[in-house]
C-alpha positions as CSV (number, residue, x, y, z in Angstrom):
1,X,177.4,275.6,82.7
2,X,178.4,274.2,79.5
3,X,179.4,276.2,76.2
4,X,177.5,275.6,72.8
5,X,177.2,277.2,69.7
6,X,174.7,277.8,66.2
7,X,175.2,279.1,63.1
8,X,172.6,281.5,61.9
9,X,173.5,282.7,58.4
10,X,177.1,283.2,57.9
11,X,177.5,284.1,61.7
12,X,178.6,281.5,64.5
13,X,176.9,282.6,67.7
14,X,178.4,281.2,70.6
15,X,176.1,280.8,73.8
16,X,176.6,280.0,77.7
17,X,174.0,277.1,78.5
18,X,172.8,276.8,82.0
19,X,170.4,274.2,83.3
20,X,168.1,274.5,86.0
21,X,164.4,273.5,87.3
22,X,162.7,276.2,85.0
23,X,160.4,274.7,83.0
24,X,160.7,276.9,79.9
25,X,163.8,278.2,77.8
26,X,165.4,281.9,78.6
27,X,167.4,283.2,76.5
28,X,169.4,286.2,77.7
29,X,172.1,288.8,75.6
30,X,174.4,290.6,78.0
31,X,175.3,294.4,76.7
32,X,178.9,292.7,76.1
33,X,177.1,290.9,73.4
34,X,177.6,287.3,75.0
35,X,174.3,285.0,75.1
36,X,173.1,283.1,77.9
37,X,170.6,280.4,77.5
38,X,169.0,278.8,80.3
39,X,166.6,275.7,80.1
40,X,164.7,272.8,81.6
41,X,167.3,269.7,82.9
42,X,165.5,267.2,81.1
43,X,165.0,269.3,77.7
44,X,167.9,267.6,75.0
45,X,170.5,269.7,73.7
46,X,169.0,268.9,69.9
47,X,165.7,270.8,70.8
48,X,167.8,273.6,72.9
49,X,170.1,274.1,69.9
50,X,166.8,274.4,67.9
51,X,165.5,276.7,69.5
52,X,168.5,279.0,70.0
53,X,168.7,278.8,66.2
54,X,165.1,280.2,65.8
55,X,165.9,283.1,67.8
56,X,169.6,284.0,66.1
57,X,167.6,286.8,64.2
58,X,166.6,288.4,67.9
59,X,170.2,287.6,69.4
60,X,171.4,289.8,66.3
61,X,169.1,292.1,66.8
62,X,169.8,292.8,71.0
63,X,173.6,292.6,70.0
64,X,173.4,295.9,67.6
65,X,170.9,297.8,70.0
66,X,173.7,297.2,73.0
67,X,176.0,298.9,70.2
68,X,173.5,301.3,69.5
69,X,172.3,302.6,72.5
70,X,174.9,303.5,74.9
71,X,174.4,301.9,78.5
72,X,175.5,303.7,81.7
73,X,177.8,301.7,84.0
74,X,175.4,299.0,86.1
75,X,178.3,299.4,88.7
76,X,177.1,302.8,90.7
77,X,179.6,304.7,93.0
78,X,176.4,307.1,94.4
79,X,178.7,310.1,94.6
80,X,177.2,313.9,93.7
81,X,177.1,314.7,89.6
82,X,176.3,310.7,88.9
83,X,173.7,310.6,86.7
84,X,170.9,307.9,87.3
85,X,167.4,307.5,85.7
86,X,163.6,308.2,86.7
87,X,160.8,307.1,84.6
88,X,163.3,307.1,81.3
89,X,165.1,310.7,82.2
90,X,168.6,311.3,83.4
91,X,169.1,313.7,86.1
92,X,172.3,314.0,88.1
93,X,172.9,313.3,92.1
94,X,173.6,316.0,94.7
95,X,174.6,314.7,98.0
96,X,174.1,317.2,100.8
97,X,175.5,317.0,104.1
98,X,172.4,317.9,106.6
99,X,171.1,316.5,110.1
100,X,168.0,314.4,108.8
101,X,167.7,312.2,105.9
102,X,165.5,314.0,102.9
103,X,165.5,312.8,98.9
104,X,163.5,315.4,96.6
105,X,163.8,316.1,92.4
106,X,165.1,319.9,92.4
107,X,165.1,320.6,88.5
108,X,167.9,317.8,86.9
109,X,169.1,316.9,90.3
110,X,168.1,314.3,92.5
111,X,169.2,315.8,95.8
112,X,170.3,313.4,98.5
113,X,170.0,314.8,102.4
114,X,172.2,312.8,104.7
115,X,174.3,313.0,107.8
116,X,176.4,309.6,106.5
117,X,176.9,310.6,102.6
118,X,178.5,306.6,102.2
119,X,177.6,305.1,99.5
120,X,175.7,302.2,100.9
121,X,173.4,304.9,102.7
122,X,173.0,307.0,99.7
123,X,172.1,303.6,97.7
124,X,169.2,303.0,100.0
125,X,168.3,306.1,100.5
126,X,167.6,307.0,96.9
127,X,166.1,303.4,96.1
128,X,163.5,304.1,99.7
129,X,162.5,306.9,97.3
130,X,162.6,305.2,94.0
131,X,160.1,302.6,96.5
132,X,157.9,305.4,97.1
133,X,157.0,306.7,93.7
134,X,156.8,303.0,92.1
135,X,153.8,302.6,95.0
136,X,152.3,305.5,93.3
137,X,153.0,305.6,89.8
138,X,152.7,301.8,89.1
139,X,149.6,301.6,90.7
140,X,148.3,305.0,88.7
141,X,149.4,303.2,85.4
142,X,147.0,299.6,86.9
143,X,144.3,301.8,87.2
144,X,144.2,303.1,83.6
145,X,145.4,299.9,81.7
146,X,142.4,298.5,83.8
147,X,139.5,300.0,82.0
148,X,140.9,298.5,79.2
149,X,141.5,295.0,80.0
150,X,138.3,294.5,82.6
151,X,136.5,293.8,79.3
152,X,138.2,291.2,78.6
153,X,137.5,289.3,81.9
154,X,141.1,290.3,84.0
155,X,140.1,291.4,87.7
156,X,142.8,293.9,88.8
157,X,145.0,292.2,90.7
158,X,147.6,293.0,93.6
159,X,150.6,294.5,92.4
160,X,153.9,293.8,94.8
161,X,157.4,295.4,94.0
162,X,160.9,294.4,94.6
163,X,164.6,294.8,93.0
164,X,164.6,291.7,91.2
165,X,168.3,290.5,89.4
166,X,166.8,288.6,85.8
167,X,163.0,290.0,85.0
168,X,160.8,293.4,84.9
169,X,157.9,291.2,85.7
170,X,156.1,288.0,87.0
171,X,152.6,287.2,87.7
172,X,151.0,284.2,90.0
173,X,147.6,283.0,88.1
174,X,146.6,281.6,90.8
175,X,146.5,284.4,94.0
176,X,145.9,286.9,91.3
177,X,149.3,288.7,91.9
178,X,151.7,290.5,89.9
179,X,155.8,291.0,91.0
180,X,157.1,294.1,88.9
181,X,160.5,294.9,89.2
182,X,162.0,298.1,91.2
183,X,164.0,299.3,88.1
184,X,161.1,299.8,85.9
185,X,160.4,303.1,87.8
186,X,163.9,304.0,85.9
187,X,161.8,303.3,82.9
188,X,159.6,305.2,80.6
189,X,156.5,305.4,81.5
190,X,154.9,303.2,78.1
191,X,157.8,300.9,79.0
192,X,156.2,300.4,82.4
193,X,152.9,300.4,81.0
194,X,154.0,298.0,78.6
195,X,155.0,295.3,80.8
196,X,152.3,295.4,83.0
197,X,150.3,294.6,80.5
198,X,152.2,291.9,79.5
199,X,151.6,290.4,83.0
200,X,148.1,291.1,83.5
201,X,147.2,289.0,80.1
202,X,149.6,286.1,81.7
203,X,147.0,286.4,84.6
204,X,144.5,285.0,81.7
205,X,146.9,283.3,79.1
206,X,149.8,281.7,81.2
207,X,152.2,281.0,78.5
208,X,153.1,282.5,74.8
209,X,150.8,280.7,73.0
210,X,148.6,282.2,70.2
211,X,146.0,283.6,72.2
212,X,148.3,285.3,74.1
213,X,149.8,287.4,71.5
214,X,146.5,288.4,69.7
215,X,144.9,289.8,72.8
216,X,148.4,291.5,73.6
217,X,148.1,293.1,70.1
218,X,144.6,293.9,70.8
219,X,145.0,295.7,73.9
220,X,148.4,297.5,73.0
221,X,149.0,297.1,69.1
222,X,152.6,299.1,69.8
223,X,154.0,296.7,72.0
224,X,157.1,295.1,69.5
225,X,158.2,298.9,69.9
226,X,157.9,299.3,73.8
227,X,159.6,296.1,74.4
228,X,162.0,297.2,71.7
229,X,162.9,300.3,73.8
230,X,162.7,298.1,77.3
231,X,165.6,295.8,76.0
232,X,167.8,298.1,74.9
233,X,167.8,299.3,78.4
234,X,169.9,297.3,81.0
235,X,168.4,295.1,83.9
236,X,170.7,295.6,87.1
């Protein structure tokens, strides 16, 4: 990891630059307002630097939504009256001590049932449940967004979910699969709904070329402000 920087107007933004064996450039804002960049081994820093510079409006931009929008603590306790999100609403935890294991919504509560209230159980407990209702909803939200991309030659494809550290989404072209990302079911629904799309049009357009964005404006013209909304939210 080595440290760069650009100027973009009258601001100097300093960024962390990480190589690796991607093949593309990703450019990351923490919610401390630090920038990441990470890009191909071979690519020259002249291009990287470039490139960076191109997207100082957008670093700008994710730095005063982080100010904007406050962001609960990433770094969970899972203890009773700890607030934590489903499908974009807040609702608090109640842990109660019982012989069997049970995780229902009861109003703004998410109640925990558990003989061993530690954290690590309660953790997997609730995200076994977060699981469950991804299954269902994600799939509901496929379904829908289908009728409206089938037309445009995209088979619906097979959806597989997991916590994932970096991205709400990836796709594999080629076996027709799309990875979506455990913490989207924290999400609003048009967030989720936003990047499935975005995935399912990568199943037909592989990279952000031209063709890519047109039919992504075709098929949801709101989608600046859904991804707006997504990145102002943090990925744990």
């Amino acid at each position: 990891m080595t440290v760069h920087q650009i100027s973009y107007g009258d601001m100097i933004i300093p960024f962390e630059l990480v190589r690796s064996d991607r093949k593309t450039i990703e450019t990351r804002v923490r919610p401390d307002g630090s920038v990441e960049v990470r890009a191909p081994m071979d690519l020259d820093l002249e291009r990287i630097l470039e490139i960076v510079n191109r997207r100082g409006r957008w670093i700008i931009k994710k730095r005063i939504q982080f100010r904007k929008y406050p962001i609960e603590d990433s770094k969970k306790r899972y203890v009773s009256g700890e607030t934590h999100r489903y499908l974009g609403k807040q609702y608090r935890l109640k842990i109660i001590t019982s012989e069997g294991y049970l995780v229902k919504m009861k109003g703004r509560f998410i109640e925990i049932h558990t003989p061993d209230a530690s954290p690590e159980i309660v953790e997997e407990l609730l995200y076994e449940w977060y699981r469950e209702h991804a299954e269902i909803k994600f799939n509901q939200i496929l379904d829908t967004i289908m009728e409206v991309v089938k037309k445009h030659g995209i088979q619906r494809p097979e959806i597989r979910i997991k916590r994932m550290k970096r991205r709400w989404g990836s796709c594999i072209p080629g076996k027709n699969r799309i990875h979506l990302n455990l913490e989207l079911i924290r999400t609003p629904a048009y967030c989720i709904e936003y990047v499935i799309y975005h995935e399912l049009i990568h199943l037909k357009v592989p990279n952000h070329q031209k063709s890519y964005y047109s039919l992504l404006r075709l098929v949801i013209p709101d989608w600046k402000e859904r991804k707006s909304k997504l990145e102002s939210m943090i990925l744990n």
